[in-house]
Backbone bond lengths (Angstrom), bond angles and torsions (degrees), N, CA, C in turn:
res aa  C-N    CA-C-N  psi(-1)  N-CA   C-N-CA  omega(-1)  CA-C   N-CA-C  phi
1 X - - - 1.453 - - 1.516 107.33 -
2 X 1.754 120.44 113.24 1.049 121.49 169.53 1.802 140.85 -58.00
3 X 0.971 80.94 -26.93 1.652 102.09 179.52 1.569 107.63 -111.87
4 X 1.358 110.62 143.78 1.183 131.36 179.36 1.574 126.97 -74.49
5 X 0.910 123.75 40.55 1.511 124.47 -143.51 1.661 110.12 -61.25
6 X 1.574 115.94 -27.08 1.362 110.84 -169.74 1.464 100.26 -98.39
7 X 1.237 113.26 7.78 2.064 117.00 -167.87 1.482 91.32 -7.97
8 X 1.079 113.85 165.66 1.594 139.85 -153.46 1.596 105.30 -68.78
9 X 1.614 83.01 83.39 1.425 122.37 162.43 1.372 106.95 -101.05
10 X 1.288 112.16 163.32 1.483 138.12 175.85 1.481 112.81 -117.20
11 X 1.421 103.71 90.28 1.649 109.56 178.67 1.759 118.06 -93.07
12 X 1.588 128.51 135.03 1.075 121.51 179.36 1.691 88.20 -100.44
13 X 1.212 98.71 134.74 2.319 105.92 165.08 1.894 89.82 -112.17
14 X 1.563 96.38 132.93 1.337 100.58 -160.69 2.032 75.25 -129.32
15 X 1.524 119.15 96.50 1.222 102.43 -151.91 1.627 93.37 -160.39
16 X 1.837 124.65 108.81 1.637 117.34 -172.18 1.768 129.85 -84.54
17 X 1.477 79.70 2.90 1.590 98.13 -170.92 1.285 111.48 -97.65
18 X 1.360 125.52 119.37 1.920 118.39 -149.56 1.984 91.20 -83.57
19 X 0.546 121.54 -23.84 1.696 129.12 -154.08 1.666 91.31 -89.32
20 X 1.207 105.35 -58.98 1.703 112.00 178.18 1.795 93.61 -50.76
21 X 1.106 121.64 -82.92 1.710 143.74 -174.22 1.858 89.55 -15.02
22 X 1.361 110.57 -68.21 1.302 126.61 -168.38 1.580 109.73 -40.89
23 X 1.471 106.90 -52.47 1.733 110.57 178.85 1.330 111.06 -71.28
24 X 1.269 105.43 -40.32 1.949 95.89 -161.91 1.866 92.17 -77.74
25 X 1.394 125.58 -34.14 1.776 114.42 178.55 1.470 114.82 -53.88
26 X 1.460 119.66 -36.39 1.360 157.11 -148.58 1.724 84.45 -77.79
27 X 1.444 119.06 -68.91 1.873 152.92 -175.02 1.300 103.68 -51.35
28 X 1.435 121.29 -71.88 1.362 125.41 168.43 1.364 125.21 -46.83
29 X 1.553 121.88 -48.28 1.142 117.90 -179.87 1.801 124.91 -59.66
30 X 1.875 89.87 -38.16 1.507 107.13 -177.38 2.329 93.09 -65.10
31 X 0.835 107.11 -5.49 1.632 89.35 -168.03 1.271 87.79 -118.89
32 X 1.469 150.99 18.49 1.252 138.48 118.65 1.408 99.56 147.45
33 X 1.263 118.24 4.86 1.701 123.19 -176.66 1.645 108.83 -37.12
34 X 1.515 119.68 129.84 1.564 97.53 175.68 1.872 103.73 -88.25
35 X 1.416 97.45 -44.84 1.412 91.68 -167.64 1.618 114.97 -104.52
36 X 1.373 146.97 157.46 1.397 110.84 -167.47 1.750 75.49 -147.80
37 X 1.140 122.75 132.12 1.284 153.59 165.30 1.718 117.05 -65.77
38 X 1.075 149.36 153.23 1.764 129.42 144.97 1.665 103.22 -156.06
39 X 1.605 100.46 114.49 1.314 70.67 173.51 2.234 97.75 -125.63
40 X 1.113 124.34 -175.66 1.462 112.80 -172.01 1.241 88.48 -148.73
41 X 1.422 117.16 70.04 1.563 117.14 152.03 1.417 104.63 158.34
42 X 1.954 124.16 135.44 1.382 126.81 -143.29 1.978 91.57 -63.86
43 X 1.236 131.52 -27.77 1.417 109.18 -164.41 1.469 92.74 -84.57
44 X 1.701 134.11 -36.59 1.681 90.51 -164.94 2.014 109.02 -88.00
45 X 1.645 103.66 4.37 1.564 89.47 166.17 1.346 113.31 -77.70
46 X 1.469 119.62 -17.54 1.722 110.10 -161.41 1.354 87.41 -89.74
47 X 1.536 133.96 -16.21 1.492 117.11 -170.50 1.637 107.16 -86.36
48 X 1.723 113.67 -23.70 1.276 119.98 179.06 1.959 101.43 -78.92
49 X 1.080 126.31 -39.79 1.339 129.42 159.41 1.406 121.59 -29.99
50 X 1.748 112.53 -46.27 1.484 133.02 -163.87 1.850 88.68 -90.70
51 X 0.918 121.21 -48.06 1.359 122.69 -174.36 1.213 135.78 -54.02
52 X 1.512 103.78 -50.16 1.475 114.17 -154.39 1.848 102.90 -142.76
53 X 0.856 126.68 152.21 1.384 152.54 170.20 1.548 119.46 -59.12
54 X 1.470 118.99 101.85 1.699 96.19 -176.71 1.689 98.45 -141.66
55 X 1.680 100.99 151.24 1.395 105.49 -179.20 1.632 120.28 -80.18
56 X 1.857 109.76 -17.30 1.177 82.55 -171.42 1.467 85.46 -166.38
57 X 1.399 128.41 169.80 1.929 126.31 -175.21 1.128 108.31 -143.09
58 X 1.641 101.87 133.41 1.654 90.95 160.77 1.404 100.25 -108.37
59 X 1.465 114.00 160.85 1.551 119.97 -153.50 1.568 108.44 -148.53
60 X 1.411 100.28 98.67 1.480 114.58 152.43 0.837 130.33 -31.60
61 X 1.752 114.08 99.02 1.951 103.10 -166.69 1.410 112.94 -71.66
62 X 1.709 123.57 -17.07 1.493 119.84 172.01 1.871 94.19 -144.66
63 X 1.380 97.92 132.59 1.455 110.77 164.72 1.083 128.91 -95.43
64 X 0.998 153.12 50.46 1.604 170.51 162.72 1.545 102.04 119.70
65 X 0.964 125.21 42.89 1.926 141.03 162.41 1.684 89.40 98.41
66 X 1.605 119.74 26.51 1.331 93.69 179.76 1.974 95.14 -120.52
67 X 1.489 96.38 146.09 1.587 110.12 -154.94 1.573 92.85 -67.32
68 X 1.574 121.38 167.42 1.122 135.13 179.98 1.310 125.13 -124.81
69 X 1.952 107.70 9.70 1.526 100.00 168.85 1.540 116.96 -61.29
70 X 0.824 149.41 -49.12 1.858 137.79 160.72 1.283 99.72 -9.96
71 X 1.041 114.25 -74.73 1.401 124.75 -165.22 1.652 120.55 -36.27
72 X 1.373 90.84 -62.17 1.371 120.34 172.68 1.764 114.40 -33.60
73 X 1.619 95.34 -64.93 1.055 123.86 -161.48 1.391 121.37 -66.06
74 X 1.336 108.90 -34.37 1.524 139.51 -178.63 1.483 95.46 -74.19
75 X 1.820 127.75 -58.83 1.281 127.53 -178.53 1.935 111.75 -43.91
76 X 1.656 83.69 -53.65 1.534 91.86 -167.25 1.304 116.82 -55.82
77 X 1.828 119.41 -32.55 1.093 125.71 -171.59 1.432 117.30 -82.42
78 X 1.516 134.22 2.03 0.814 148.67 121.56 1.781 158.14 -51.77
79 X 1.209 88.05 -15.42 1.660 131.69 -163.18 0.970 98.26 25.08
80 X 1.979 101.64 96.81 1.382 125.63 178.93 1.521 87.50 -119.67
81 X 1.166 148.88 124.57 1.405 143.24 154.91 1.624 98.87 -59.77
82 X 1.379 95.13 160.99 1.729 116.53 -176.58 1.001 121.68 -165.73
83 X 1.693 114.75 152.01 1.695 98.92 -169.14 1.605 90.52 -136.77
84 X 1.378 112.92 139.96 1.594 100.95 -170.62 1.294 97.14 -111.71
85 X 1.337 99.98 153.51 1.819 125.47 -173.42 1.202 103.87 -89.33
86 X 1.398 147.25 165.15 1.375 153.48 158.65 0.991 132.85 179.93
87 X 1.541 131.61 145.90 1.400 113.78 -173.45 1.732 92.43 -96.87
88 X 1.522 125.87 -2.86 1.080 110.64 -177.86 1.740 99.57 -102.01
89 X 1.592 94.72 178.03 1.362 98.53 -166.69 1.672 108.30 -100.02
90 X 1.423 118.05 -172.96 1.391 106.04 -165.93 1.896 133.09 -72.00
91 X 1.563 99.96 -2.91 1.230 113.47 165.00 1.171 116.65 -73.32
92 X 1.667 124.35 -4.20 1.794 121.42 163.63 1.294 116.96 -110.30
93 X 1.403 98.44 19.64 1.778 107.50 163.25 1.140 97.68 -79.41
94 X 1.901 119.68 171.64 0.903 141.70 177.00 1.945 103.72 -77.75
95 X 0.981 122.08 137.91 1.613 130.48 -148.69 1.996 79.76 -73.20
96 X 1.216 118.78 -34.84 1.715 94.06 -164.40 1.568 102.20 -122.44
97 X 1.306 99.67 40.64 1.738 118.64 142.54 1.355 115.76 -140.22
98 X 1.010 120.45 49.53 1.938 131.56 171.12 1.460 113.26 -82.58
99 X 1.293 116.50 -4.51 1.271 125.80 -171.73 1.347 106.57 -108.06
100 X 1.051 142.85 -25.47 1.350 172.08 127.89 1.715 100.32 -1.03
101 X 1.744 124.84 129.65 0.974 121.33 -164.85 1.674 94.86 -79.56
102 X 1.948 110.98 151.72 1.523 107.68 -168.51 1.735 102.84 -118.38
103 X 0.986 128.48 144.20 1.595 107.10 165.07 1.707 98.01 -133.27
104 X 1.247 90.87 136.21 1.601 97.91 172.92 1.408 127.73 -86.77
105 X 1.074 110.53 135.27 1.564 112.23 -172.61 1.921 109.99 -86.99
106 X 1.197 107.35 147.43 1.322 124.89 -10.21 1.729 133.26 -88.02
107 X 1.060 96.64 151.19 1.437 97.08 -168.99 1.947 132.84 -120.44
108 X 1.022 92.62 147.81 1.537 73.61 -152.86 1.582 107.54 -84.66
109 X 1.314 108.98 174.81 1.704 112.58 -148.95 1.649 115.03 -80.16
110 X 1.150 96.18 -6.02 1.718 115.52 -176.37 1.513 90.37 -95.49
111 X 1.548 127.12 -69.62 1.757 109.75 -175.18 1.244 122.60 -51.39
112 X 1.557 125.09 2.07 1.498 130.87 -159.24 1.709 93.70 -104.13
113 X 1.676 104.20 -41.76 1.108 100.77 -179.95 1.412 125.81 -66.74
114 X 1.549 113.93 -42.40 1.104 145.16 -172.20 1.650 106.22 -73.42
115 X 1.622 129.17 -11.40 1.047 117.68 -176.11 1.812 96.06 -102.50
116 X 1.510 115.63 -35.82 1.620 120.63 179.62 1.930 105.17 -55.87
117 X 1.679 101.69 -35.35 1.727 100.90 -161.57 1.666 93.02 -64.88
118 X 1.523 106.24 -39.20 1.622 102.20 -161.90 1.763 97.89 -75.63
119 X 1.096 118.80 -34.17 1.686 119.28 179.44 1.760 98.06 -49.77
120 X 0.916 135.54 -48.88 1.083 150.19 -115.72 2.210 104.41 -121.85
121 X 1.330 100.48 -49.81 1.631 110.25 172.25 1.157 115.26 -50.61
């Protein structure tokens, strides 16, 4: 990827699948991410949420069958934009983030980027 699209942004990947985690950290970094976050399960993202400073999330709509409004909610209440990943579709979002940009998995490493730059512009 020629262009830098995330230049030194601070991305959280809120993501339980280690192999998935691996490409999209791998994606972000190549598009200019400075700092890259990961956490794979709602308490250590809400503690990295509570912690640290971030420009933008991608968001596991379920982490091992466990729901992600916290997650959500904590981002939003911060005004962290976020874009959630899923292999399900937007009726297994949380009902008052349906509006919320969705990408279906799997997905390739350029729309992942391309969905955080537009969250994020």
């Amino acid at each position: 990827m020629s262009e830098k699209l995330l230049n030194d942004r601070r991305v959280l990947i809120v993501e339980d699948e280690f192999l998935v985690t691996v490409v999209l950290e791998a994606a972000v970094l190549e598009a200019g991410a400075n700092v890259v976050r990961l956490a794979a399960s709602t308490v250590d993202a809400l503690a990295l949420i509570e912690a640290e400073p971030f420009d933008v999330a991608l968001l596991d709509a379920r982490l091992d069958e466990e729901p992600v409004l916290d997650v959500a909610e904590a981002l939003d209440k911060r005004g962290i934009p976020f874009v959630f990943h899923s292999g399900y579709g937007p009726e297994h979002l949380p009902s008052t983030y349906r509006h919320r940009p969705l990408l279906r998995k799997p997905s390739l490493s350029s729309s992942v980027v391309q969905a955080l730059y537009e969250a994020v512009k």
